[in-house]
MITIFI-307229 format. One record per residue (C-alpha): x, y, z; residue number from 1. Coordinates in steps of 0.05 Angstrom, whole numbers, plus 5000, padded with zeros to 4 digits. Example, Ala and Ser with C-alpha at 12.3 -4.5 7.8 and 13.67 -1.06 7.14 Angstrom:
2
<pt xx="5246" yy="4910" zz="5156" nr="1"/>
<pt xx="5273" yy="4979" zz="5143" nr="2"/>
***
This chain:
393
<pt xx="5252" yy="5037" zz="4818" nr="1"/>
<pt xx="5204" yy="5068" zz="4870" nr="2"/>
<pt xx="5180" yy="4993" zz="4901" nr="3"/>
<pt xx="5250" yy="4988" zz="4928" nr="4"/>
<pt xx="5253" yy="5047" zz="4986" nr="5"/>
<pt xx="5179" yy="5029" zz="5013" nr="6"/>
<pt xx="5161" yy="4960" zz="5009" nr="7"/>
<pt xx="5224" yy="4929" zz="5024" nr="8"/>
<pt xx="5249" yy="4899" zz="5094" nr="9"/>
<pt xx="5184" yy="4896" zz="5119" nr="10"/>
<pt xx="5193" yy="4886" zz="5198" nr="11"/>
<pt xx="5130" yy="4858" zz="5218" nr="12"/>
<pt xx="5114" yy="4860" zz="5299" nr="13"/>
<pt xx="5188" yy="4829" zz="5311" nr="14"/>
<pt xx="5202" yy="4867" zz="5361" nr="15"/>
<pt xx="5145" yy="4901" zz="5381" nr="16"/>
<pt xx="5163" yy="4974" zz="5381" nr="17"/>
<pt xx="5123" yy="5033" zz="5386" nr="18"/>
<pt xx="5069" yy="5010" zz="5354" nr="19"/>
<pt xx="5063" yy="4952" zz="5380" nr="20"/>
<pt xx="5072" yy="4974" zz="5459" nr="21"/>
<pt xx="5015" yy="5022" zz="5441" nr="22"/>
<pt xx="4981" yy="4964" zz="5407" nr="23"/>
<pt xx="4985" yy="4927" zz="5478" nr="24"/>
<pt xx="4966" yy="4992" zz="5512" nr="25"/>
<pt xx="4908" yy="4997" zz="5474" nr="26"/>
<pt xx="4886" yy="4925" zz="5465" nr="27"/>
<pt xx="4819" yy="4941" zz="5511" nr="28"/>
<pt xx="4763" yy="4989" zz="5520" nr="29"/>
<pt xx="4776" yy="5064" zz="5501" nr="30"/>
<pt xx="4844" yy="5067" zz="5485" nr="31"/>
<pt xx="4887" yy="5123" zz="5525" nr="32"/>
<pt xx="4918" yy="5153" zz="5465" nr="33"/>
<pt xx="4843" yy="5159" zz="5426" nr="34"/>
<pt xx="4836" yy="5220" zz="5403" nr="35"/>
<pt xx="4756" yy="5244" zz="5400" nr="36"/>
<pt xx="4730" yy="5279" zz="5341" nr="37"/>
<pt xx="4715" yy="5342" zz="5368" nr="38"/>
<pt xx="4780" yy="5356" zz="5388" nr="39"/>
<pt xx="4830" yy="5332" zz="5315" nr="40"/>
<pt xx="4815" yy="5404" zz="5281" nr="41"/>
<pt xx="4863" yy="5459" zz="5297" nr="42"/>
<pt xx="4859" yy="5528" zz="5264" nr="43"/>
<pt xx="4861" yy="5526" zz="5197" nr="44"/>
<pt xx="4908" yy="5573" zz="5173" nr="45"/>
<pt xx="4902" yy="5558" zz="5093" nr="46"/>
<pt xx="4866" yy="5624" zz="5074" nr="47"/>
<pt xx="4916" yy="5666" zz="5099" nr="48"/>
<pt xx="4974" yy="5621" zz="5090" nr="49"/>
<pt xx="4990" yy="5587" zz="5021" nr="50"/>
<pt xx="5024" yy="5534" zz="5037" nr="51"/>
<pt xx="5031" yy="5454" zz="5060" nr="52"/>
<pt xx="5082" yy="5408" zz="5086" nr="53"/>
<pt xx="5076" yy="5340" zz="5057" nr="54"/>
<pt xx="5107" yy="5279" zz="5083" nr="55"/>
<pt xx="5119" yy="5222" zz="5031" nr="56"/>
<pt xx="5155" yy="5161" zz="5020" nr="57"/>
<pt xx="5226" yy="5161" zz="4970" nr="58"/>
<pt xx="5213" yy="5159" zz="4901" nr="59"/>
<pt xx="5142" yy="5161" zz="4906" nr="60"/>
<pt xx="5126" yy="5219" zz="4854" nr="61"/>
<pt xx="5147" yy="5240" zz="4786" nr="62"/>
<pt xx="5215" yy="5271" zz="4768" nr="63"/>
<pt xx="5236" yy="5316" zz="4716" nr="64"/>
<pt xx="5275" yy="5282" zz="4669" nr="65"/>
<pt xx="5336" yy="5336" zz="4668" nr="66"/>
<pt xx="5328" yy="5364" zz="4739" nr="67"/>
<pt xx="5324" yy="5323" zz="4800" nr="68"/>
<pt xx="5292" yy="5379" zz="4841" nr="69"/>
<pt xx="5229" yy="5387" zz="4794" nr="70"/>
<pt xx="5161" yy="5347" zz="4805" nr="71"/>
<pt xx="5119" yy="5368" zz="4740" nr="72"/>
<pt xx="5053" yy="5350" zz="4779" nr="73"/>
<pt xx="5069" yy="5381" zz="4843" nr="74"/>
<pt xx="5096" yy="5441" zz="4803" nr="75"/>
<pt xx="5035" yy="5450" zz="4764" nr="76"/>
<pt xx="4990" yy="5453" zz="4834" nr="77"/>
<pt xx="5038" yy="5504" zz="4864" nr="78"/>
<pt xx="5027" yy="5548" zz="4792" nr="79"/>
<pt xx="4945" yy="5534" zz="4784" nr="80"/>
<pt xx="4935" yy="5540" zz="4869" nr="81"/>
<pt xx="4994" yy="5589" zz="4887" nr="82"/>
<pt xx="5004" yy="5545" zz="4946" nr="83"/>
<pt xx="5076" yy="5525" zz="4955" nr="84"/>
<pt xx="5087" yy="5449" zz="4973" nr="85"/>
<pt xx="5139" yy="5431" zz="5020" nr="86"/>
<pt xx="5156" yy="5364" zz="4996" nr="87"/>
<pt xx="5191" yy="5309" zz="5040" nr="88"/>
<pt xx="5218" yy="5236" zz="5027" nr="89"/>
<pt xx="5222" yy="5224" zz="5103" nr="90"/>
<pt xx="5178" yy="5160" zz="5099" nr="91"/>
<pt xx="5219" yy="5101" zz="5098" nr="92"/>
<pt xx="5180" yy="5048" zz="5137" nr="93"/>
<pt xx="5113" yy="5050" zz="5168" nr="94"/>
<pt xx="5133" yy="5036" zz="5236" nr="95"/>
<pt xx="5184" yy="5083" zz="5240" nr="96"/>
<pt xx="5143" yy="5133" zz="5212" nr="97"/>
<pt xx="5097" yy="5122" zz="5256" nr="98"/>
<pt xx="5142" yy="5124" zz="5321" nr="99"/>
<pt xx="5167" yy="5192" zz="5298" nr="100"/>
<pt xx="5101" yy="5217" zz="5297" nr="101"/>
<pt xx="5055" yy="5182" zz="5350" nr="102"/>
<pt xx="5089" yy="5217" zz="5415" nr="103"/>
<pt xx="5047" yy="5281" zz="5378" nr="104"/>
<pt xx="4992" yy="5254" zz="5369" nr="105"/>
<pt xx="4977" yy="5217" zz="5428" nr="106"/>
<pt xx="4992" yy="5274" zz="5467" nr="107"/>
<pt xx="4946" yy="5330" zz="5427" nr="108"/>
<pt xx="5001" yy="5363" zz="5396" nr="109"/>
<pt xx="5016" yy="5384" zz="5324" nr="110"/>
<pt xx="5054" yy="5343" zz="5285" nr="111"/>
<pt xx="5094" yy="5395" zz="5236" nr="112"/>
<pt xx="5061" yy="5359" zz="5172" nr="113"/>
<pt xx="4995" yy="5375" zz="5137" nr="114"/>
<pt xx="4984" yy="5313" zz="5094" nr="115"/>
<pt xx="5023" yy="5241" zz="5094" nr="116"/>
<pt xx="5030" yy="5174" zz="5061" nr="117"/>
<pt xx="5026" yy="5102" zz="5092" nr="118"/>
<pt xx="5003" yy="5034" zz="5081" nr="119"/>
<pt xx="4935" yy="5020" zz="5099" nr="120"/>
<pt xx="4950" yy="4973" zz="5148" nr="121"/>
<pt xx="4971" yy="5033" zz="5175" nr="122"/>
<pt xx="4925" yy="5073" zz="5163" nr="123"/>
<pt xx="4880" yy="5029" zz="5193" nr="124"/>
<pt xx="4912" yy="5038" zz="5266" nr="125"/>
<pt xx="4911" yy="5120" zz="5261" nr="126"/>
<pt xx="4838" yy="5120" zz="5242" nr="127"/>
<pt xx="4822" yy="5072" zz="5297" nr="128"/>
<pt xx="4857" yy="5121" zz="5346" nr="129"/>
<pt xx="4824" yy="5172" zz="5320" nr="130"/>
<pt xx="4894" yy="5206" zz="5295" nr="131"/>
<pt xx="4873" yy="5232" zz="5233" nr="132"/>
<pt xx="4815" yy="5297" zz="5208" nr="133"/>
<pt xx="4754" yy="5271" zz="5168" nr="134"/>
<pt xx="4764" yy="5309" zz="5093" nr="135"/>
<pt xx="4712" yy="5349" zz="5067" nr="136"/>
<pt xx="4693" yy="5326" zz="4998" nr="137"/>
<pt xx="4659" yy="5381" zz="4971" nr="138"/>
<pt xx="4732" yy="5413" zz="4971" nr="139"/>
<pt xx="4745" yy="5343" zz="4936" nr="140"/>
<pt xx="4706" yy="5334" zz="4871" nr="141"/>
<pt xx="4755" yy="5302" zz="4821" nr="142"/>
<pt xx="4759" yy="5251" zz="4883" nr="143"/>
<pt xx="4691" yy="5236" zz="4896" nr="144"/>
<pt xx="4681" yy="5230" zz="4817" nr="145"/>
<pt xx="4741" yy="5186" zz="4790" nr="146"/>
<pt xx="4761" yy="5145" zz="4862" nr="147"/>
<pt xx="4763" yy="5078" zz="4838" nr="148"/>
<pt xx="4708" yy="5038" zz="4866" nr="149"/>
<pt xx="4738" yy="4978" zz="4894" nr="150"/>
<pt xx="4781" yy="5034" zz="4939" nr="151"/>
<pt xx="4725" yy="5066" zz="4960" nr="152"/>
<pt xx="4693" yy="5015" zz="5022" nr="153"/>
<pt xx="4758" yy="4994" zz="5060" nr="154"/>
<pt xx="4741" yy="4950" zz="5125" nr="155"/>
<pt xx="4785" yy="5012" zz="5162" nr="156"/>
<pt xx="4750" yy="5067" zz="5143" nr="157"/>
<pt xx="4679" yy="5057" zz="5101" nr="158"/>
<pt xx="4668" yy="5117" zz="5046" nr="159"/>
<pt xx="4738" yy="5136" zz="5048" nr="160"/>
<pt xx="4724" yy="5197" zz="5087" nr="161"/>
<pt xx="4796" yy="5200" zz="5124" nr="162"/>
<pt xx="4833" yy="5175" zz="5078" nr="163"/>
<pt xx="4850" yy="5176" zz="4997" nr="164"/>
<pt xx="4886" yy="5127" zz="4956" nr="165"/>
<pt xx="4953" yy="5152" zz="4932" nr="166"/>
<pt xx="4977" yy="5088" zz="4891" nr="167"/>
<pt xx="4952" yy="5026" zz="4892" nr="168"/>
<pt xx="4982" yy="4947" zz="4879" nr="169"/>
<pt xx="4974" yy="4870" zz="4885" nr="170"/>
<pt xx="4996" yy="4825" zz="4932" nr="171"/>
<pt xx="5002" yy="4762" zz="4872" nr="172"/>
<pt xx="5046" yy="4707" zz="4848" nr="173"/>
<pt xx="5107" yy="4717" zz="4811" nr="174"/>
<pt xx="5141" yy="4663" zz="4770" nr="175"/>
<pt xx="5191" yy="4643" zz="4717" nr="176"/>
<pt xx="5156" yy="4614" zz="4672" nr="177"/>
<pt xx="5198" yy="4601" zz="4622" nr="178"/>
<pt xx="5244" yy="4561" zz="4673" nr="179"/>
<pt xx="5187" yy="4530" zz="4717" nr="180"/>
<pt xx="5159" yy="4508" zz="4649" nr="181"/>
<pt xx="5084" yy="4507" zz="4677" nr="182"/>
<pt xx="5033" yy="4558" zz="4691" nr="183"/>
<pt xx="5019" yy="4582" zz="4759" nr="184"/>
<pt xx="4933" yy="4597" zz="4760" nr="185"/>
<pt xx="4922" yy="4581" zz="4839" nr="186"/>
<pt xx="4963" yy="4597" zz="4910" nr="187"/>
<pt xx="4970" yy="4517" zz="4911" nr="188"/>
<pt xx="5012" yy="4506" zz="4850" nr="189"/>
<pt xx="5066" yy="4540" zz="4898" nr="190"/>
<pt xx="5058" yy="4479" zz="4939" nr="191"/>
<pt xx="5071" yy="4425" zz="4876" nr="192"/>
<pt xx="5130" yy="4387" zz="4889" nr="193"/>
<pt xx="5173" yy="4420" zz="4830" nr="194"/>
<pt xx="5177" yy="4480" zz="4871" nr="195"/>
<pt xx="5206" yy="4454" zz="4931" nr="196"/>
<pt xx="5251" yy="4494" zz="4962" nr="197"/>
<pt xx="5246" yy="4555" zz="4898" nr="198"/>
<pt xx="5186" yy="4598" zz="4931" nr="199"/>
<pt xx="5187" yy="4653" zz="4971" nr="200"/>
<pt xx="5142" yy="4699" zz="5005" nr="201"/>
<pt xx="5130" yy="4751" zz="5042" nr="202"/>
<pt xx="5158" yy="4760" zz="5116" nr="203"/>
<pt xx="5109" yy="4823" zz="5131" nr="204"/>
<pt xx="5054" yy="4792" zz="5164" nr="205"/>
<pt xx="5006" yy="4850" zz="5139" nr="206"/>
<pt xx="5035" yy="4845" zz="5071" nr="207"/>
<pt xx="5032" yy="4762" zz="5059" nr="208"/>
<pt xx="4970" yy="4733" zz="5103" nr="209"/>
<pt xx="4913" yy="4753" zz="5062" nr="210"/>
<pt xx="4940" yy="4719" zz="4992" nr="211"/>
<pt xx="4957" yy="4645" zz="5037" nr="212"/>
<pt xx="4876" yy="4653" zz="5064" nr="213"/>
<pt xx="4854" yy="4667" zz="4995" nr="214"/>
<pt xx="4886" yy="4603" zz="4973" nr="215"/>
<pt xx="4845" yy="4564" zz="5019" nr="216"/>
<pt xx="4781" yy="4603" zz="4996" nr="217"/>
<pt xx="4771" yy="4647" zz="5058" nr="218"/>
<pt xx="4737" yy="4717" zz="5036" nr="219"/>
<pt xx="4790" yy="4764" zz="5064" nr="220"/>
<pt xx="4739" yy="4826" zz="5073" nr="221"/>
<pt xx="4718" yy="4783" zz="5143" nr="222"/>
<pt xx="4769" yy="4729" zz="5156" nr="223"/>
<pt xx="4760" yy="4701" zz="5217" nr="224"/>
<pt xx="4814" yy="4683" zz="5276" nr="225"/>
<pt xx="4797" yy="4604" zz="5262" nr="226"/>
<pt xx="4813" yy="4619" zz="5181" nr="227"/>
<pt xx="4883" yy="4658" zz="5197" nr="228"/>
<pt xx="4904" yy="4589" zz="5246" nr="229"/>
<pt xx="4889" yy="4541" zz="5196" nr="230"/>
<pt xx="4929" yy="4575" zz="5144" nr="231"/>
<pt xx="4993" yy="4592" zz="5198" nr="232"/>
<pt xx="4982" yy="4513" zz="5203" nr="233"/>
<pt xx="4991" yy="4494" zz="5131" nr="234"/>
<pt xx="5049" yy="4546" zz="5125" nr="235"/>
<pt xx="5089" yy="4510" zz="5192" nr="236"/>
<pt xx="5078" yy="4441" zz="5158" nr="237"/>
<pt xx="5106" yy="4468" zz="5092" nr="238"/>
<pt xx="5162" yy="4518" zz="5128" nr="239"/>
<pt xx="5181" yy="4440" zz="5162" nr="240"/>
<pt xx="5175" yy="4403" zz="5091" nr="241"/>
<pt xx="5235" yy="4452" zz="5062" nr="242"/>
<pt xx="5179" yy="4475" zz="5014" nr="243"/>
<pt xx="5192" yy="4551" zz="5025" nr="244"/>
<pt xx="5269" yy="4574" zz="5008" nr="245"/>
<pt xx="5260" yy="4631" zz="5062" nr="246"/>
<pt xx="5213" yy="4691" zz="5080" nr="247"/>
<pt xx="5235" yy="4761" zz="5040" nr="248"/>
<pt xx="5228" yy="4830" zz="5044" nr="249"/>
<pt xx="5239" yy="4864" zz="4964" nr="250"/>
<pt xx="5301" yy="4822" zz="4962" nr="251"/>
<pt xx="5259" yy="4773" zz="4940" nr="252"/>
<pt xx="5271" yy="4809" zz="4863" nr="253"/>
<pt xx="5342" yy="4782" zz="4871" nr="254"/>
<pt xx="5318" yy="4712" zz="4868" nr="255"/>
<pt xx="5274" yy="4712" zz="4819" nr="256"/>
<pt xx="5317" yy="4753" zz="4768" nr="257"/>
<pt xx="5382" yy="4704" zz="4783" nr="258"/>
<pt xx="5333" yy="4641" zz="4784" nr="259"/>
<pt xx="5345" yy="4624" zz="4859" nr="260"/>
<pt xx="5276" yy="4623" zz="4862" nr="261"/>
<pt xx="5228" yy="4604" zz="4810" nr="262"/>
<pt xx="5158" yy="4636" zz="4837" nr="263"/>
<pt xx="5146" yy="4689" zz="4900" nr="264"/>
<pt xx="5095" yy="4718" zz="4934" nr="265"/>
<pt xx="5105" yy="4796" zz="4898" nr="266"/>
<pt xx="5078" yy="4859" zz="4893" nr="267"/>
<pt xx="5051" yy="4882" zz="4822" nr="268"/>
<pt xx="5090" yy="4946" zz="4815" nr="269"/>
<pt xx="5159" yy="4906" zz="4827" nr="270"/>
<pt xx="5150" yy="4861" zz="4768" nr="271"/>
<pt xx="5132" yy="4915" zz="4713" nr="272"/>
<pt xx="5203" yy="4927" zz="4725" nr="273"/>
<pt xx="5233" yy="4857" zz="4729" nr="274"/>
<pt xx="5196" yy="4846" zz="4663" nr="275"/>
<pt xx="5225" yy="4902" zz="4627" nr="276"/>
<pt xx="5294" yy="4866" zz="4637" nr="277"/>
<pt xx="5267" yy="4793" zz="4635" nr="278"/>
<pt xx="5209" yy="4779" zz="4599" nr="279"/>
<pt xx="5199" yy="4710" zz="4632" nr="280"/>
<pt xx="5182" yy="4737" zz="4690" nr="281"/>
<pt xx="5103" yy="4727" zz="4696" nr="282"/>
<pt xx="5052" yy="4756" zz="4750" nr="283"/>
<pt xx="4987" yy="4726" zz="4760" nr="284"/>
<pt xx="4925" yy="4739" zz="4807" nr="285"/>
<pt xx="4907" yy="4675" zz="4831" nr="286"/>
<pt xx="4833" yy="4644" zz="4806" nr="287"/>
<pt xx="4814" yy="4647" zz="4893" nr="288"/>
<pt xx="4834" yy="4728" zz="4887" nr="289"/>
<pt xx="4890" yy="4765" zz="4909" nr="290"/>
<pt xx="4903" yy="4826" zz="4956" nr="291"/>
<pt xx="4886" yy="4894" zz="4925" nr="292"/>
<pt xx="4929" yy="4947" zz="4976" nr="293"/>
<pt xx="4939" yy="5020" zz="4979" nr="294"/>
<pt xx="4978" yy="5065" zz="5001" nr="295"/>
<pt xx="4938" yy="5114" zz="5026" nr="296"/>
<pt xx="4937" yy="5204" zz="5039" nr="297"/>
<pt xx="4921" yy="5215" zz="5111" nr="298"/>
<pt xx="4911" yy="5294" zz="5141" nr="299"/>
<pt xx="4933" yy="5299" zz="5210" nr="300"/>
<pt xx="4895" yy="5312" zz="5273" nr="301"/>
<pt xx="4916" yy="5396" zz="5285" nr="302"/>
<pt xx="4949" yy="5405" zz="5218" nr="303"/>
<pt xx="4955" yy="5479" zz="5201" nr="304"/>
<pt xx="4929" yy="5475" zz="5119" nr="305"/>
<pt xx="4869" yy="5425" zz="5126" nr="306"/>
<pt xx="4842" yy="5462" zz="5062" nr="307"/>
<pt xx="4908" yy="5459" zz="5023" nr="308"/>
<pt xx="4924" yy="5390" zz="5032" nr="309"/>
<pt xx="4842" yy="5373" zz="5015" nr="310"/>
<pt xx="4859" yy="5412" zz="4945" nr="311"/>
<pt xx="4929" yy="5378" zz="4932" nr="312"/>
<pt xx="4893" yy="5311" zz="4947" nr="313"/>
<pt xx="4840" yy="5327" zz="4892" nr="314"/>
<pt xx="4891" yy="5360" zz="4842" nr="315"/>
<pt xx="4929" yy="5290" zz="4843" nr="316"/>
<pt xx="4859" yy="5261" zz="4831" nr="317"/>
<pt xx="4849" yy="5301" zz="4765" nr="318"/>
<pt xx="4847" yy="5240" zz="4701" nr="319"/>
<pt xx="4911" yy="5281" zz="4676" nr="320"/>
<pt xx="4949" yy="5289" zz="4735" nr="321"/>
<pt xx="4946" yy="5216" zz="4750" nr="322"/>
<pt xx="4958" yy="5188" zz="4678" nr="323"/>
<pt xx="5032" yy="5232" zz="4701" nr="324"/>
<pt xx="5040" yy="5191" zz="4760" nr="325"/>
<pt xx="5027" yy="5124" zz="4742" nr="326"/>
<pt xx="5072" yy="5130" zz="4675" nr="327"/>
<pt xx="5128" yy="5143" zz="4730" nr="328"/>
<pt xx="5118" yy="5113" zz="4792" nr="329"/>
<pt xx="5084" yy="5047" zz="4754" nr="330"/>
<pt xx="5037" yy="5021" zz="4812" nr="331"/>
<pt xx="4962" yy="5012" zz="4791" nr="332"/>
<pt xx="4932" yy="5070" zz="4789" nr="333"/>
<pt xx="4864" yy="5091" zz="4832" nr="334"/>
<pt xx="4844" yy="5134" zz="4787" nr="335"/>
<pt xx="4813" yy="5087" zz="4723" nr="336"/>
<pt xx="4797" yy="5152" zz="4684" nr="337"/>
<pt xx="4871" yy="5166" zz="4673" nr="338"/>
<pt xx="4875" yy="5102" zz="4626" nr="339"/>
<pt xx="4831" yy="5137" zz="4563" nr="340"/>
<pt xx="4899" yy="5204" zz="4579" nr="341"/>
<pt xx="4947" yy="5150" zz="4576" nr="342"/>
<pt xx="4920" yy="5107" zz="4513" nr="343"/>
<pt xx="4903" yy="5173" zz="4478" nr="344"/>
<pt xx="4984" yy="5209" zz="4479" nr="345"/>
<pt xx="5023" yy="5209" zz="4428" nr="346"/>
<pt xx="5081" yy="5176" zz="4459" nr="347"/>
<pt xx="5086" yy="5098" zz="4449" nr="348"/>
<pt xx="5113" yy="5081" zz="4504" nr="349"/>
<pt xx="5061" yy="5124" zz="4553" nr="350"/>
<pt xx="5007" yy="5096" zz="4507" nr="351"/>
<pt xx="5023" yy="5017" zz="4523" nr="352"/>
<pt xx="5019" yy="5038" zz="4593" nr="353"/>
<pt xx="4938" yy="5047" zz="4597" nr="354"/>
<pt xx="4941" yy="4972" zz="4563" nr="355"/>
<pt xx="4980" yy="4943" zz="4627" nr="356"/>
<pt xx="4938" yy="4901" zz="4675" nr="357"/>
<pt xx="4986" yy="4917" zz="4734" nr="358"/>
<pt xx="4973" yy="4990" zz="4724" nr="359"/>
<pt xx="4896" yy="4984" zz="4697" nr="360"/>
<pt xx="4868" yy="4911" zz="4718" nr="361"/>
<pt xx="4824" yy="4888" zz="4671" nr="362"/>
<pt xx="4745" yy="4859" zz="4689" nr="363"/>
<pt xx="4772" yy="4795" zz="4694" nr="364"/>
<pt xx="4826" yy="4821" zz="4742" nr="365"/>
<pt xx="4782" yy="4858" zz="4780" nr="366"/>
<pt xx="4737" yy="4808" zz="4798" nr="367"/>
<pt xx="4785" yy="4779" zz="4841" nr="368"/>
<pt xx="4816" yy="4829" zz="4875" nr="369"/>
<pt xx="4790" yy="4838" zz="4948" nr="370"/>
<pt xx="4814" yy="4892" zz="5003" nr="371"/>
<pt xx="4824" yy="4844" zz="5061" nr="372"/>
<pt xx="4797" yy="4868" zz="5137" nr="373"/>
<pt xx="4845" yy="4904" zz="5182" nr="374"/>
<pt xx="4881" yy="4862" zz="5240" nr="375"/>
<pt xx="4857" yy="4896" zz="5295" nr="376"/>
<pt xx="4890" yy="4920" zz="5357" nr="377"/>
<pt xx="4863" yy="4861" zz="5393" nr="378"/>
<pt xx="4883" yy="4813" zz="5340" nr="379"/>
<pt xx="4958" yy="4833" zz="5327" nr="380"/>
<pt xx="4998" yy="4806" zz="5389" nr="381"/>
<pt xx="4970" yy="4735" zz="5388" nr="382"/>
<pt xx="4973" yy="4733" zz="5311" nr="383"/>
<pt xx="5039" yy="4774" zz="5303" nr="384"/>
<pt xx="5066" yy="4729" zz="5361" nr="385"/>
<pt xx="5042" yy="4658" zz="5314" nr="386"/>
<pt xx="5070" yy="4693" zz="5250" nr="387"/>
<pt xx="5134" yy="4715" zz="5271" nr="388"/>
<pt xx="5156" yy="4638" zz="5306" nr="389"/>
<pt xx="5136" yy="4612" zz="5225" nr="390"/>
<pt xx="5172" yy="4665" zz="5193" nr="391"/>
<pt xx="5236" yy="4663" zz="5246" nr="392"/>
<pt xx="5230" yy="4737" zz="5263" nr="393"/>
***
């Protein structure tokens, strides 16, 4: 199950770290580590040199059934493009990732990778420092034509021009509701008194604020300070009530499947699974919205194949090639075109796939899914600092 490597033990700003001592460092003015424009491009070596390093996240891409080692859709760009991809699972957390790579990056230097893959929180920060090239979308048609458009505008970086959608997801409600023996429609059933002490959510604070302000119908696309105190309020009268069994990390898929819990805060692409092995197991959008996130394809400031990571990026962007992906790696899918690949194959299985809401929302769906505004570097030590003394980090 791909969810589990990625999303999982989410640390928050606990400790701080890298990112956030840079955070600090950064907090005012023109930040020391900003990188200007005219200085991200390096020499582009991709005419002359047929090849890419690309940095990913575990189990993030399809597998050959019969051998580990093959990737059908990265082996099919290295035979069309005759560009070899070397392929790495070295992502396993987003602020790790990004201490490994930031002393680089800061500093001018090359980073050894030519395209990589984090959360758009993330994403968000290296954009701001001006870490990351703008792509050139002419080298990016299947992109520019089947990007889906509610990925298009993020608060972080408008038009998508420095960074493309790898997989998407939810940020919902997941329940039992065979067990609970009630629907869940808004955030504030979680606060009925039946489900004292069986909810969980999130401890991330990038990964659970934006569903707990939706519940208290605050547009998350420009939440304001005010909005995020009045809902850390609600959650430290609740976290005091015994409402909330405890704050999670993916462990929270335990719970649910033993009954421990009977409805968590959850991320769409973990509960495909979960129902395939119990079919009580429900995920909802909430009627106030929920959080539509990405994880996102970012090209490094001085990367040596600009042009051959811009063409991988648009070959995974290709209706076919990402009907491939989501059948394995089950997150919703940013590119909608790949549904009408999926619904037409042969294969059953793959063809109840493009009728999936958590892979292809429906309208309904759609219409209340939002991509909530970045914290900014301004925002995240007062708000990390509230979030982590309700959570107990």
């Amino acid at each position: 199950m791909a969810d589990l490597s990625r999303r999982g033990l989410l640390r928050g700003m606990g400790a701080m770290g890298a990112t956030g001592a840079l955070a600090a460092m950064t907090g005012c003015g023109v930040p020391p580590a900003y990188v200007e424009a005219a200085d991200r491009a390096g020499p582009d070596r991709s005419s002359g040199d047929h090849r890419l390093v690309f940095a990913n996240w575990p189990l993030y891409i399809d597998v050959d059934d019969h051998d580990a080692e093959r990737r059908p859709t990265l082996d099919a760009f290295e035979r069309r493009t005759g560009i070899s991809v070397a392929y790495s699972e070295e992502i396993n957390d987003n602020d790790e990732f990004f201490g490994k790579i930031s002393p680089a990056l800061m500093n001018h230097q090359r980073t050894g990778r030519d395209l990589i893959v984090i959360s758009d929180w993330m994403c968000a920060r290296f954009v701001r420092l001006g870490w990351v090239q703008e792509m050139d979308r002419s080298a990016q048609p299947h992109v520019a034509r089947h990007l889906d458009p509610l990925l298009r505008t993020p608060h972080f970086d408008p038009g998508r021009t420095h960074s493309v959608p790898w997989q998407s997801g939810i940020t919902g409600i997941a329940y039992n509701r065979r067990k609970l023996g009630r629907e869940i429609r808004h955030t504030a059933d979680l606060w009925r008194s039946d489900l004292r002490g069986r909810v969980t959510l999130l401890s991330g604070l990038d990964e659970a604020f934006a569903l707990l302000m939706q519940g208290n119908g605050v547009d998350v696309t420009r939440w304001t300070g005010d909005e995020f105190h009045r809902m850390a309020d609600q959650l430290r009268g609740l976290v005091r009530k015994g409402h909330i069994r405890r704050f999670t990390g993916n462990d929270y898929i335990k719970d649910l499947d033993s009954g421990d819990v009977l409805a968590a805060q959850a991320y769409s692409g973990d509960v495909i699974q979960l129902q395939a092995d119990n079919p009580d197991i429900e995920f909802v959008v909430p009627e106030e919205g929920a959080e539509l996130w990405a994880e996102s394809l970012m090209i490094p400031n001085l990367a040596d194949h600009k042009h051959n990571a811009e063409r991988l990026i648009d070959h995974y962007y290709r209706p076919e090639v990402a009907a491939d992906l989501a059948a394995w790696v089950n997150y919703v899918c940013p590119v909608p075109a790949a549904r009408d690949v999926l619904a037409s194959s042969k294969d059953k299985e793959r063809a109840e796939l493009a009728e999936d809401p958590l892979i292809f929302p429906d309208d309904a769906m759609r219409k209340r899914l939002a991509i909530a505004r970045d914290i900014t570097s301004k925002e995240r030590t007062e708000f990390a600092k509230e979030w982590n003394g309700i959570v107990g980090l």
